[in-house]
MIMAR-774953 format. One record per residue (C-alpha): z, y, x; residue in one letter; chain. Coordinates in steps of 0.1 Angstrom, whole numbers. Example, Ala and Ser with C-alpha at 12.3 -4.5 7.8 and 13.67 -1.06 7.14 Angstrom:
<sites>
[[78; -45; 123]; a; A]
[[71; -11; 137]; s; A]
</sites>
This chain:
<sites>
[[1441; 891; 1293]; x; A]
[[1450; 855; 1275]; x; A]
[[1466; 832; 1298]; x; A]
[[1434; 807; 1297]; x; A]
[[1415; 833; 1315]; x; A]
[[1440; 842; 1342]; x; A]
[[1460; 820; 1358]; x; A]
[[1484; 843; 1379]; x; A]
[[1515; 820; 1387]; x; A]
[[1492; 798; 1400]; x; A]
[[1475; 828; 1422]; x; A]
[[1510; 834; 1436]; x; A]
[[1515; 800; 1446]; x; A]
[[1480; 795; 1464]; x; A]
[[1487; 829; 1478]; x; A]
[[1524; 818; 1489]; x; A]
[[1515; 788; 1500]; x; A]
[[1487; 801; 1526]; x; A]
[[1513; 821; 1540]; x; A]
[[1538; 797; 1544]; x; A]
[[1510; 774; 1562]; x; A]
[[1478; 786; 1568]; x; A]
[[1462; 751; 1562]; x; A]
[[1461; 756; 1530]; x; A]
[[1436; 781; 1530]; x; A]
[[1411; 761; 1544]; x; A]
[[1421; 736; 1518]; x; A]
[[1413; 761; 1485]; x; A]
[[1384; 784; 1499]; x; A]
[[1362; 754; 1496]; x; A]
[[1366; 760; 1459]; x; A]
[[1376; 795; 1452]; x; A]
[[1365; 828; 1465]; x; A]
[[1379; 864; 1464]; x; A]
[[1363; 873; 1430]; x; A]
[[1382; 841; 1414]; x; A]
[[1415; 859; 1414]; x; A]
[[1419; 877; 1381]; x; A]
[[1443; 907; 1398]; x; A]
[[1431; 933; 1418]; x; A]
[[1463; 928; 1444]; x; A]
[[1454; 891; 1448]; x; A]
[[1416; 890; 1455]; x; A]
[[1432; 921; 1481]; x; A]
[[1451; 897; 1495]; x; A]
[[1430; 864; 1499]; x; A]
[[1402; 888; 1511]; x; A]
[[1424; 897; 1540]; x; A]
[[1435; 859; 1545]; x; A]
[[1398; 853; 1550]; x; A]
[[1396; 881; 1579]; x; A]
[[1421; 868; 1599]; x; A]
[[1410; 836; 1593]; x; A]
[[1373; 849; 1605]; x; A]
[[1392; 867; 1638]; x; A]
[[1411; 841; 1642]; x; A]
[[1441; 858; 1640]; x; A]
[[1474; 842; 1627]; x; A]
[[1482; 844; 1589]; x; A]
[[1516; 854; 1581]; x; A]
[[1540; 883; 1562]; x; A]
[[1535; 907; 1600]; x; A]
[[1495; 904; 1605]; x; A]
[[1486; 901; 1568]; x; A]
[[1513; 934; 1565]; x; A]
[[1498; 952; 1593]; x; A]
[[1459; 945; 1582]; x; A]
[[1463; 956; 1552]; x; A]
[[1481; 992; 1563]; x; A]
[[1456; 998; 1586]; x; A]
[[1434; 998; 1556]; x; A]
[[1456; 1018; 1533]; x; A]
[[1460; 987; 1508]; x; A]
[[1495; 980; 1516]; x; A]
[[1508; 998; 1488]; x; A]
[[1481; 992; 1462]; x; A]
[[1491; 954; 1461]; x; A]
[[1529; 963; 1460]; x; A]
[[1538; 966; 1494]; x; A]
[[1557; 942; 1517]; x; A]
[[1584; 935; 1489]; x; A]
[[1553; 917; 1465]; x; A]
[[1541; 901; 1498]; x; A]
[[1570; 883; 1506]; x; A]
[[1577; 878; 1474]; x; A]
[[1549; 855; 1472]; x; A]
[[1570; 831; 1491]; x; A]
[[1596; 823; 1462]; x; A]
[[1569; 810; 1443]; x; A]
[[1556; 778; 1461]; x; A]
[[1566; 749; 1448]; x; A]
[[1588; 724; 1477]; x; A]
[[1558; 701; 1471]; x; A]
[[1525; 728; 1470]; x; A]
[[1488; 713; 1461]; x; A]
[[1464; 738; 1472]; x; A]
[[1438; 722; 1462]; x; A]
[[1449; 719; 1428]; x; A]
[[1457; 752; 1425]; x; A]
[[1425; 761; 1435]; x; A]
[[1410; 739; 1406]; x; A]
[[1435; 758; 1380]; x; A]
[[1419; 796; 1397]; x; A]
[[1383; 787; 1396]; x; A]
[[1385; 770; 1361]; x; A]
[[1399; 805; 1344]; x; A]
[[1375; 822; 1366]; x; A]
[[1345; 803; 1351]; x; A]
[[1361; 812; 1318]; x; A]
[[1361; 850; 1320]; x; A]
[[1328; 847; 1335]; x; A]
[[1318; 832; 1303]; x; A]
[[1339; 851; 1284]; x; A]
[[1321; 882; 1301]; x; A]
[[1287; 868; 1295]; x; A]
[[1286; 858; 1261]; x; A]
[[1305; 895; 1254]; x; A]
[[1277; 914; 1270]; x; A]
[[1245; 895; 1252]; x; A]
[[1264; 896; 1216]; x; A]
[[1268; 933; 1224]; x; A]
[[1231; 936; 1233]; x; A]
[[1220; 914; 1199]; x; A]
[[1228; 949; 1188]; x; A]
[[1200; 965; 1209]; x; A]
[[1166; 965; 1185]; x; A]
[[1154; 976; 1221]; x; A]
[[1157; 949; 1242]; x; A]
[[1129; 915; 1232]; x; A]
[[1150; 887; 1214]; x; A]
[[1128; 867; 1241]; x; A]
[[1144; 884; 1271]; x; A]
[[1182; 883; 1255]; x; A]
[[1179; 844; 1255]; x; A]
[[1161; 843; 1283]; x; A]
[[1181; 864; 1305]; x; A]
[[1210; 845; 1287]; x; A]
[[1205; 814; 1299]; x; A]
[[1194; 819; 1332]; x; A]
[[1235; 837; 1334]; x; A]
[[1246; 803; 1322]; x; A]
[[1226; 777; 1343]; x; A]
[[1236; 800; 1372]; x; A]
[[1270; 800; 1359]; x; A]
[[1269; 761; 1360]; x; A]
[[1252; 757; 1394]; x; A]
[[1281; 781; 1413]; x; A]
[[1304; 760; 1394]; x; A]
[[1291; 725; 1408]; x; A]
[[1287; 727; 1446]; x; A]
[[1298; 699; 1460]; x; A]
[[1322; 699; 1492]; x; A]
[[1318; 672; 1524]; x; A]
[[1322; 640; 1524]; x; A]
[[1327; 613; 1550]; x; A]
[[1308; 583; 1557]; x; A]
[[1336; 560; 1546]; x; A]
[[1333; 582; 1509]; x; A]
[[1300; 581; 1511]; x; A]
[[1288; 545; 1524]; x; A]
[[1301; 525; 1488]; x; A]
[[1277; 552; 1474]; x; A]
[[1247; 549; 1491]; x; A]
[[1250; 510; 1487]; x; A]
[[1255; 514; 1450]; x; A]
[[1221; 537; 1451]; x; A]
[[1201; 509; 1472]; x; A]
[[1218; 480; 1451]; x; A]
[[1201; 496; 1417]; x; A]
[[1167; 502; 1434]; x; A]
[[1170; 463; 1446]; x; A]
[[1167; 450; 1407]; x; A]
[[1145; 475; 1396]; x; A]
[[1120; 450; 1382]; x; A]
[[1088; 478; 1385]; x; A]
[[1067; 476; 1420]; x; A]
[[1076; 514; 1428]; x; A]
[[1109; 532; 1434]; x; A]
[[1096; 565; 1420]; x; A]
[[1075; 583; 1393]; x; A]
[[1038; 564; 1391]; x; A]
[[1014; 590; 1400]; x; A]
[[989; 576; 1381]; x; A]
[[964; 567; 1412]; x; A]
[[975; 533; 1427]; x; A]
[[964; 540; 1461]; x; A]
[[983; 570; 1462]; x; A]
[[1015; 552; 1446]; x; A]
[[1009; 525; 1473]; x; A]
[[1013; 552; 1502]; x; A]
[[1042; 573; 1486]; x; A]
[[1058; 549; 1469]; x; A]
[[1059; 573; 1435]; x; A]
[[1073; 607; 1428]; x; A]
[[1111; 603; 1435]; x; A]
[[1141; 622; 1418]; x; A]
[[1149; 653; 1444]; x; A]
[[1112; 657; 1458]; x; A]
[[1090; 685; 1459]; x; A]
[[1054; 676; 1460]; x; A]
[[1029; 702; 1465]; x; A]
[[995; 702; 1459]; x; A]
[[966; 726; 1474]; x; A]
[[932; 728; 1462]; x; A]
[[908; 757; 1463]; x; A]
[[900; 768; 1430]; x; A]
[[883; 748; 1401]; x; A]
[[888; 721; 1422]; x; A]
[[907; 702; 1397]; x; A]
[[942; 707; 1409]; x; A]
[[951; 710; 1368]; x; A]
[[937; 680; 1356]; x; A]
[[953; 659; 1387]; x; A]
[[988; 674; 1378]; x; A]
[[983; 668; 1337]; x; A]
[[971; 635; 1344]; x; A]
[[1000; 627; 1368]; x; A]
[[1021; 642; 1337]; x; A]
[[1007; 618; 1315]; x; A]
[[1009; 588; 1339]; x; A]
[[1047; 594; 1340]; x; A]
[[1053; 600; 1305]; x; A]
[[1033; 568; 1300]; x; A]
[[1056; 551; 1322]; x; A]
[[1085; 563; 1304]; x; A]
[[1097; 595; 1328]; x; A]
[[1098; 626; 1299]; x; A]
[[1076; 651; 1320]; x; A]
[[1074; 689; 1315]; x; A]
[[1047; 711; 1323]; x; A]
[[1051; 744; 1329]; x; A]
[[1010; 761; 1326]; x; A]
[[1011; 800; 1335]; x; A]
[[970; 796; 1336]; x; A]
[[961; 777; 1307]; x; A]
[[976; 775; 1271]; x; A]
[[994; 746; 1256]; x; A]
[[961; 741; 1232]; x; A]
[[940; 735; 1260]; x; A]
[[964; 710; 1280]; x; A]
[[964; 690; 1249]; x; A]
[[931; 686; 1249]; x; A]
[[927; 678; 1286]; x; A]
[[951; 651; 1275]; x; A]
[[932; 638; 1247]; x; A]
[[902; 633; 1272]; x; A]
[[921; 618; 1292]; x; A]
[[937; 593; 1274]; x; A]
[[909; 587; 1250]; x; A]
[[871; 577; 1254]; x; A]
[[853; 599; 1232]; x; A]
[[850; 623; 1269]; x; A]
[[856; 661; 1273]; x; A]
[[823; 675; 1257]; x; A]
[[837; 657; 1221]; x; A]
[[867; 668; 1224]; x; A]
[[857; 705; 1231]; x; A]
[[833; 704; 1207]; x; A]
[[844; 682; 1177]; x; A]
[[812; 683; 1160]; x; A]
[[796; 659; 1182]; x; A]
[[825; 630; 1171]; x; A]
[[809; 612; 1140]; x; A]
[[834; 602; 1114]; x; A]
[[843; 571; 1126]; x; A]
[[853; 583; 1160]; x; A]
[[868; 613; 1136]; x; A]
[[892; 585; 1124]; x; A]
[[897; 570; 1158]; x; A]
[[906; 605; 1176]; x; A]
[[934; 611; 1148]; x; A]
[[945; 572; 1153]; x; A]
[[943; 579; 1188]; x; A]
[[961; 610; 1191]; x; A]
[[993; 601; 1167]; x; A]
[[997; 575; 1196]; x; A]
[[994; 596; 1223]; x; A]
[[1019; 625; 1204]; x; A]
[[1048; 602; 1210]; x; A]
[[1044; 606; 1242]; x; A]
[[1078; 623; 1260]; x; A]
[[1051; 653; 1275]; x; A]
[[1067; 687; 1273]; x; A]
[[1043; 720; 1275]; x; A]
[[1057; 751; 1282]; x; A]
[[1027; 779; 1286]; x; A]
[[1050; 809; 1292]; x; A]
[[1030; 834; 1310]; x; A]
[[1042; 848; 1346]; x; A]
[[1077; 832; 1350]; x; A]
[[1101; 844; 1375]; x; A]
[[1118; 815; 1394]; x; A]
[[1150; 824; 1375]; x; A]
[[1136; 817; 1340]; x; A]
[[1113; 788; 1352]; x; A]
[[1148; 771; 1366]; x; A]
[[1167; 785; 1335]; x; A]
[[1140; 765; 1314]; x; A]
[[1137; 736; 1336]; x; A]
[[1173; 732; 1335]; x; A]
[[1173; 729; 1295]; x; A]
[[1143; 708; 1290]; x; A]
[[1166; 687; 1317]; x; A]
[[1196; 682; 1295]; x; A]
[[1172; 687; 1260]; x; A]
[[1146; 656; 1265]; x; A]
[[1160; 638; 1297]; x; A]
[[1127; 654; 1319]; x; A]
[[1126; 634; 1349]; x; A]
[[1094; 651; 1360]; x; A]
[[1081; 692; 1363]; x; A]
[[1050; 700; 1369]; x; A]
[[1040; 744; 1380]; x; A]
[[1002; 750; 1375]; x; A]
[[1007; 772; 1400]; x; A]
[[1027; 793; 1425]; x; A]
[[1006; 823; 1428]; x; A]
[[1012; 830; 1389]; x; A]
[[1048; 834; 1392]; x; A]
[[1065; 863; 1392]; x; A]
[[1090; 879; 1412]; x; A]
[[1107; 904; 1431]; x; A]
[[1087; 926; 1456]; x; A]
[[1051; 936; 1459]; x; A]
[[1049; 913; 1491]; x; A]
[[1028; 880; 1477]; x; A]
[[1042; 861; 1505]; x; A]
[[1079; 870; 1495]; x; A]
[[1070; 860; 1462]; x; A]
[[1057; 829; 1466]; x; A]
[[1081; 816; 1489]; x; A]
[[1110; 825; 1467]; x; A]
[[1096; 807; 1440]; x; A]
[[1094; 776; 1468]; x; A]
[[1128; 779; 1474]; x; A]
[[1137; 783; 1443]; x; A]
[[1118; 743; 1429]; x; A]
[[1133; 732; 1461]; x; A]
[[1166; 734; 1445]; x; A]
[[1157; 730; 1408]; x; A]
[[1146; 691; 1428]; x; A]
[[1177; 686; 1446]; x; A]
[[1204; 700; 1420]; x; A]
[[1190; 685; 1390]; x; A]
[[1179; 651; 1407]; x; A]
[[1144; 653; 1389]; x; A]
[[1104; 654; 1410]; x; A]
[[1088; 685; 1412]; x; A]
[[1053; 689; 1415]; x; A]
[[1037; 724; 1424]; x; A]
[[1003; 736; 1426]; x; A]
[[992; 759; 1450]; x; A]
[[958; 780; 1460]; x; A]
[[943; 776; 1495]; x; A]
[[929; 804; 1511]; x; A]
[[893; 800; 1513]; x; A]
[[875; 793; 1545]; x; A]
[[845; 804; 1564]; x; A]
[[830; 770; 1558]; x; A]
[[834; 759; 1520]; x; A]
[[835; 726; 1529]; x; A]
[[859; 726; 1558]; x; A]
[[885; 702; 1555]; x; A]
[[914; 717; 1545]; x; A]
[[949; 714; 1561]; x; A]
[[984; 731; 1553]; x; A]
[[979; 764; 1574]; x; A]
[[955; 773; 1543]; x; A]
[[985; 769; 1519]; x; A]
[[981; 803; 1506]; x; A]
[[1006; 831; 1512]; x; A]
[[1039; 809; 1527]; x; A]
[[1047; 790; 1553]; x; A]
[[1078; 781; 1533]; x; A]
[[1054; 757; 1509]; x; A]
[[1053; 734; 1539]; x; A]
[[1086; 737; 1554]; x; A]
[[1103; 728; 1518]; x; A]
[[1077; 703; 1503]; x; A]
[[1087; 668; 1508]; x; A]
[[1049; 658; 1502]; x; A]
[[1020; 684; 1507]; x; A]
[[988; 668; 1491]; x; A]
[[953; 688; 1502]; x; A]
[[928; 681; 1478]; x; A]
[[892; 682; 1495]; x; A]
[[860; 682; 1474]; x; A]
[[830; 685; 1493]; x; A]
[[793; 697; 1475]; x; A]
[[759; 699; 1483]; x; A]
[[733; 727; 1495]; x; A]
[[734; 728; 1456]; x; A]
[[772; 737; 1452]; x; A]
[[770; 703; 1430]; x; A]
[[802; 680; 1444]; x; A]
[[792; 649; 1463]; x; A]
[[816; 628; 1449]; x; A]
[[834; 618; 1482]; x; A]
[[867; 639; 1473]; x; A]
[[899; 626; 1488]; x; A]
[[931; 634; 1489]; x; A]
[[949; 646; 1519]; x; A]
[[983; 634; 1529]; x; A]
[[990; 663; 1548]; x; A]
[[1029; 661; 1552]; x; A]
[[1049; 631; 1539]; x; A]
[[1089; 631; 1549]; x; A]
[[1097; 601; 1536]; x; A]
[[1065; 580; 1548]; x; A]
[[1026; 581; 1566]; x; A]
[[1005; 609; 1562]; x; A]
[[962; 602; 1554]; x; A]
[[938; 598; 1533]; x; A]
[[934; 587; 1498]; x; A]
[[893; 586; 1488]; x; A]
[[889; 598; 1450]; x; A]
[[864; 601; 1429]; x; A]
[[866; 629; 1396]; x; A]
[[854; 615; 1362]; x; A]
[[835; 644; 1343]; x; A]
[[840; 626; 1312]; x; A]
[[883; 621; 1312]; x; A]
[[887; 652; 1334]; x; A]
[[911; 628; 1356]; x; A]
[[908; 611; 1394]; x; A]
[[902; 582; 1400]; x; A]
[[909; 554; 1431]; x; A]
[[873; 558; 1448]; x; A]
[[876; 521; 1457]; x; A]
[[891; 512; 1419]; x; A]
[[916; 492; 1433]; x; A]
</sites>
């Protein structure tokens, strides 16, 4: 093994210098683990440091000796000689913490090292999909990059210039809202926007319009400069554009679904129209039945690719994932967006079925979040869309929008009304 992936004098000294004072342990396992030693005999050894540490037992040469006889490792690492040994090679002046850096940086290596081995070794493969080689590719090094950039404690005395730095940019922004424009002013005016490490969720029963509101909230924040992606598992990308046509046009859904009713002068417009609207930063990605690993994976990418500020998942039901258990499913998949918000620093917007009650126009509230409790317990904002209809089945036209959990702000009611022709809600009031 090349000396860039392991890094063993500097696994003697972290090694030496835990035993010489135990401090220092506490001072490296905030960066390294076990597995980050390259030899056998030292991921042995810190593994036993961490024991005693756990029993809270002393660490020396005699308990660390004695631990690892009783489980017939002694010899395997060397035996007492390679133990104390360890001791001649601590610098008068030891950094733990440095050395830690110097372990985990080789480990990532031969991680990497490992990974890009094993998928040029399955290129080979005319089994495997080339879809599921990058995919499964990736999601190795975006989970390679997110163990690698945990972040450790800090105090309020690091973390006060900080925070004040944060509020001192938000105080000459120069637009009315802090966050992501959702597109519906009343609602803006209540949450203030989408902001960078939120999770919004949105529950609607079915062809309720839960789509259109999350492409048109897409659009607004595109509009607004925010590059959005969209990730569709229930429609294609051919059909989202076209919902965004109709949106953002006024030739109305029926034309645009049927482009023999356009004459040729709104012909002209559309294709004047819609060489506008392409520039727009709006991402689609109509990948069918995602697993939360390869929705992150992706995420991640169009992240760093286009600068996305805001993803959108049409919806959480159509994921895939581990287990027969819907519930299980679904709530990994929560988890999973929670974190994709928080680690990259971007909104997440996720739509979700309600289960459907006894009375089809009951208003609805987050127990009918289908499947998870977890949906509310990791959504920073829980939005219930409620569309009543007639004896008919025809909707009345008093929808609203229900603020059902809001972390950051009031929960309540925001009155809507759906345009048939742009396929998009509007402020019931038009304010």
């Amino acid at each position: 093994m090349t000396s860039v992936l392991s890094k063993v004098e500097a696994e003697k000294a972290i090694l030496g210098a835990v035993l010489l004072d135990p401090v220092a342990y506490g001072e490296a396992a905030v960066t390294i683990r076990a597995e980050d030693f390259s030899l056998d005999s030292h991921r042995i050894i810190w593994a036993r440091f961490s024991e005693l540490i756990e029993s809270g037992k002393p660490i020396d040469i005699i308990t660390l000796a004695d631990l690892m006889g009783s489980r017939r490792e002694l010899e395997t690492v060397g035996g007492v000689a390679y133990i104390s040994s360890l001791l001649d090679g601590v610098p008068d002046k030891s950094n733990p913490r440095h050395y830690a850096k110097i372990i985990r940086s080789a480990s990532m290596r031969r991680r990497f090292h490992s990974l890009i081995t094993s998928s040029a070794a399955r290129v080979e493969d005319a089994s495997e999909p080339t879809d599921s080689l990058i995919n499964s590719t990736l999601e190795g090094l975006w989970n390679l990059l997110a163990n690698d950039t945990k972040p450790e404690a800090e105090s309020l005395k690091e973390l006060m210039p900080k925070v004040l730095d944060r509020m001192c940019l938000r105080r000459k922004r120069t637009k009315a809202l802090m966050g992501i424009s959702t597109g519906i002013p009343e609602l803006d005016q209540v949450t203030n926007g989408l902001m960078p490490g939120e999770l919004w969720v949105v529950g609607a029963l079915p062809a309720r319009g839960k789509t259109s509101l999350a492409i048109a909230m897409g659009c607004s924040a595109a509009i607004d400069g925010s590059p959005t992606a969209l990730f569709s598992m229930e429609m294609d990308r051919y059909a989202i554009v076209e919902r965004v046509l109709a949106g953002q046009t006024v030739f109305g859904a029926s034309k645009i679904r049927d482009p023999r009713r356009l004459t040729e002068d709104e012909w002209v417009d559309l294709g004047d129209n819609a060489a506008q609207i392409a520039g727009l930063p709006l991402y689609i990605d109509d990948s069918t039945a995602l697993t939360p690993r390869e929705l992150v994976a992706r995420a991640r990418l169009y992240v760093r690719r286009f600068g996305v500020k805001l993803i959108a998942v049409d919806f959480l039901q159509l994921m895939d994932g581990p287990g027969r258990d819907e519930r299980l499913r679904v709530s990994a998949c929560v988890r999973a967006l929670r974190a994709l918000a928080k680690d990259e620093k971007v909104a997440v917007i996720a739509l979700s079925q309600l289960s459907r009650p006894g009375d089809i126009n009951a208003r609805p509230t987050m127990l009918r979040l289908k499947e998870s409790g977890d949906i509310e317990a990791f959504a920073h904002v829980v939005l219930l869309l409620y569309r009543p209809v007639d004896d008919q089945g025809n909707f009345t036209n008093c929808d609203e929008l229900i603020i059902g959990k809001q972390r950051e702000g009031a929960t309540g009611n925001v009155p809507l009304v759906f345009d048939p022709t742009t396929l998009t809600f509007k402020g019931r009031y038009g304010r």
